[in-house]
C-alpha positions as CSV (number, residue, x, y, z in Angstrom):
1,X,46.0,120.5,172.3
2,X,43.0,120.5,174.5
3,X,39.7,119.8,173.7
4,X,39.0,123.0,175.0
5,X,41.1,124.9,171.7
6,X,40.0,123.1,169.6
7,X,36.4,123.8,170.3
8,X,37.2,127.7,170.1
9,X,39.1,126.8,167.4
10,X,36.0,125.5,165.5
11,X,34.1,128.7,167.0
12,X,36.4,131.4,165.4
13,X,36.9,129.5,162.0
14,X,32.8,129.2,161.7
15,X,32.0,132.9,162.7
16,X,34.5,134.0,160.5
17,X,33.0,132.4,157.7
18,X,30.0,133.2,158.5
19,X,31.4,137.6,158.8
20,X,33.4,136.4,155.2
21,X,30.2,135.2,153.3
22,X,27.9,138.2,154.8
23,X,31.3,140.7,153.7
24,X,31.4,139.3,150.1
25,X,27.5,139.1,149.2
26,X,28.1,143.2,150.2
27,X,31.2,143.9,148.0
28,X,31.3,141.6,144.9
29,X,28.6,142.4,142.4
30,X,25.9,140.3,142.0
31,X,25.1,138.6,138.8
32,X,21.7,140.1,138.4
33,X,23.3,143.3,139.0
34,X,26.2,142.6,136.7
35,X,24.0,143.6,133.3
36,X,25.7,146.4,130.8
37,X,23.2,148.7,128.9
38,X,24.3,149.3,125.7
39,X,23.3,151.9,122.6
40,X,21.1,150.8,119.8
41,X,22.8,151.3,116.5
42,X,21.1,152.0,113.3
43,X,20.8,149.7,110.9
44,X,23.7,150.3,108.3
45,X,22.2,151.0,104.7
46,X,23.9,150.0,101.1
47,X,22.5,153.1,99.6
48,X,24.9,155.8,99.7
49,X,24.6,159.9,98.4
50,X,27.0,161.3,95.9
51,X,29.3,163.8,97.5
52,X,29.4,167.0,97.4
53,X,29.9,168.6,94.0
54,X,32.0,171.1,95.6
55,X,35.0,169.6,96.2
56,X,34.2,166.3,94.1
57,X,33.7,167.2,90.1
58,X,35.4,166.2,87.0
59,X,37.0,169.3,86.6
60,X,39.2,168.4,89.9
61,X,43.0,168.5,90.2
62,X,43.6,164.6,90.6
63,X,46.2,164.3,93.6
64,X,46.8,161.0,92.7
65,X,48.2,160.7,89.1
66,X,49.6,157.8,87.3
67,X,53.3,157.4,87.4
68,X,55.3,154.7,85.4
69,X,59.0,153.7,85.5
70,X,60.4,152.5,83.1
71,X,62.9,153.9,79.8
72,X,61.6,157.1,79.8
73,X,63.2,157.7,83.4
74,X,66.6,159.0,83.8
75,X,69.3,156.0,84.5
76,X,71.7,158.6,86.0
77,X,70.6,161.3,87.3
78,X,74.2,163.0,88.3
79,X,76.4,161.6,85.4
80,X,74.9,164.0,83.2
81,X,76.1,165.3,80.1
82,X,75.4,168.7,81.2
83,X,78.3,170.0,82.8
């Protein structure tokens, strides 16, 4: 190589840093630019309202009743002595 290419050598490599660093500070976000706003949220309270008589009252259908297993269950259901 010549002295001569590596001189413009040196010339394209600096300008295109220089076009690279001017290109990214113009596309990539900035850090002071980078903050998120975000929603307040109320402060959650231990205090809490009975619901609604309406649909809760001790007069309710419970969907959830206790079951147990155990002897009173039938063993065999088909072997029965009902034929």
């Amino acid at each position: 190589m010549r002295q001569k290419d590596i001189a413009v050598i040196i010339v394209i490599a600096v300008f295109s840093a220089v076009i690279s660093f001017l290109l990214s500070n113009k596309l990539f976000v900035r850090p002071d630019s980078r903050q998120q706003k975000y929603e307040v949220v109320d402060v959650i309270s231990t205090d809490f309202s009975l619901p609604d008589s309406r649909f809760f009252n001790s007069q309710s259908i419970n969907p959830t009743p206790n079951t147990e297993l155990g002897s009173n269950t039938n063993q065999n259901p088909f072997n029965s002595d009902n034929k």
